[in-house]
C-alpha positions as CSV (number, residue, x, y, z in Angstrom):
1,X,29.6,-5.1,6.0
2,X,27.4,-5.0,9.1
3,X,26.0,-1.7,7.6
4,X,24.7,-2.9,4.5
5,X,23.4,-6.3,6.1
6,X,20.9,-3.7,8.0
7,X,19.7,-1.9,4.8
8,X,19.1,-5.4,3.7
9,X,16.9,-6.4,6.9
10,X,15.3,-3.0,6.8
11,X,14.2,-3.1,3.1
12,X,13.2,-6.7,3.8
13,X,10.7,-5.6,6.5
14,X,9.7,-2.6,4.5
15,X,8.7,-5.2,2.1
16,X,6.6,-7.4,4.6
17,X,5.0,-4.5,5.6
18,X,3.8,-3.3,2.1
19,X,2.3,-6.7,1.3
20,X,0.8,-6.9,5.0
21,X,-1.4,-3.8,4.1
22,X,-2.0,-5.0,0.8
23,X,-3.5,-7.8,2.5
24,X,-5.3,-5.6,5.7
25,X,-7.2,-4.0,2.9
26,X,-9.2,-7.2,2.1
27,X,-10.4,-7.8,5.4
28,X,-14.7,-6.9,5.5
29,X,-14.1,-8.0,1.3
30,X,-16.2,-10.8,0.4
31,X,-14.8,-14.3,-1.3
32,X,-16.1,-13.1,-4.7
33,X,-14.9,-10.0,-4.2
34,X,-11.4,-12.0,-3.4
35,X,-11.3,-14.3,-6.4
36,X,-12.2,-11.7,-8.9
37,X,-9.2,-9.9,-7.6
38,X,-6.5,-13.1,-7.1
39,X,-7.7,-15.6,-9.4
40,X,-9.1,-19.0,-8.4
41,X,-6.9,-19.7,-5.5
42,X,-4.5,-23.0,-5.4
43,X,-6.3,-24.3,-2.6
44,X,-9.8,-23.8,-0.4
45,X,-10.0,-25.6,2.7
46,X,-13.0,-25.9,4.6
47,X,-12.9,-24.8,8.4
48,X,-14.9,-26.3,11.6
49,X,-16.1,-23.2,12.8
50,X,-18.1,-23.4,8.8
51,X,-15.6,-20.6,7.9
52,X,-12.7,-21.7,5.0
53,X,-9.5,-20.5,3.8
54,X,-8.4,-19.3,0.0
55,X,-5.1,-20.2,-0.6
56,X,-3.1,-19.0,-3.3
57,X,0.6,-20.5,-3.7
58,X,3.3,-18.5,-6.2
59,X,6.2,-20.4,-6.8
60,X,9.1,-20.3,-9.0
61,X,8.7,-21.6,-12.5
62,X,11.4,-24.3,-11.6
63,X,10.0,-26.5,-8.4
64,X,13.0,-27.1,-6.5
65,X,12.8,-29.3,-3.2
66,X,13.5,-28.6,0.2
67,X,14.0,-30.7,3.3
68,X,11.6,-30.0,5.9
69,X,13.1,-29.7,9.1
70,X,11.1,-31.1,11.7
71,X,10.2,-34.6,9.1
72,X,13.1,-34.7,7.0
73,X,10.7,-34.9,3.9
74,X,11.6,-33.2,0.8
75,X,8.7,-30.5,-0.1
76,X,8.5,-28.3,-2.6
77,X,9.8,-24.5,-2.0
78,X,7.4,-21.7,-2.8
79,X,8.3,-18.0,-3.0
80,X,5.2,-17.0,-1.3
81,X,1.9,-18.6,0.2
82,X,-1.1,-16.2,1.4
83,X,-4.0,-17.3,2.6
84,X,-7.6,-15.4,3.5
85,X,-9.4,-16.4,6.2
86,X,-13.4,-16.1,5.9
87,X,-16.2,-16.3,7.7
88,X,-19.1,-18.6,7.9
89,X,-20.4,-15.7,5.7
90,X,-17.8,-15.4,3.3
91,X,-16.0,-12.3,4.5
92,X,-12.5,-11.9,4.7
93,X,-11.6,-11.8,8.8
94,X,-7.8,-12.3,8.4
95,X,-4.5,-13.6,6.4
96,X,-1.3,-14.8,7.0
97,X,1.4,-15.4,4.4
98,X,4.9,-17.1,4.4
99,X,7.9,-17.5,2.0
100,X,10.5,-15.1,0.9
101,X,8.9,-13.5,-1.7
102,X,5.6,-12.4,-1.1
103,X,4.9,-8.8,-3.0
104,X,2.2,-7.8,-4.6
């Protein structure tokens, strides 16, 4: 059992790694250059520094609820969210992502 629980954790990472280079390969890319590639994004948030952040959210076709830990609130589960971080200029300097799911 302990076996096969580590060929799960190591494909899991394998997997985090693919989509983290999937992502590395937009950084210097402009917004434009972004959207044309992702689609509109779910969500652009303007940052202080005059930078923002494209958002795009892929969840299931059913929205189930989950309860958030630290404020007991029901949100909704998402299978992955990735977010671009650009510049004042409009080039892409960094991403994160989160959720269980996130491929491309």
């Amino acid at each position: 059992m302990t076996g096969l629980l580590g060929i799960i954790f190591l494909a899991g990472c394998a997997t985090t790694r693919a989509y983290e280079g999937t992502l590395e390969r937009w950084h210097g890319h402009s917004e434009q250059e972004v959207v044309e590639a992702w689609g509109k994004p779910t969500e652009r948030v303007a940052l202080s520094d005059g930078g923002k952040s494209l958002i795009y959210v892929k969840r299931q076709t059913k929205v189930k609820l989950m309860r958030d830990t630290s404020s007991g609130k029901a949100v909704p589960f998402f299978d992955c969210k990735t977010s671009f971080l650009l510049n004042p200029e409009g080039t892409v300097i960094g991403y994160k992502f989160e959720g269980p799911n996130c491929r491309k």
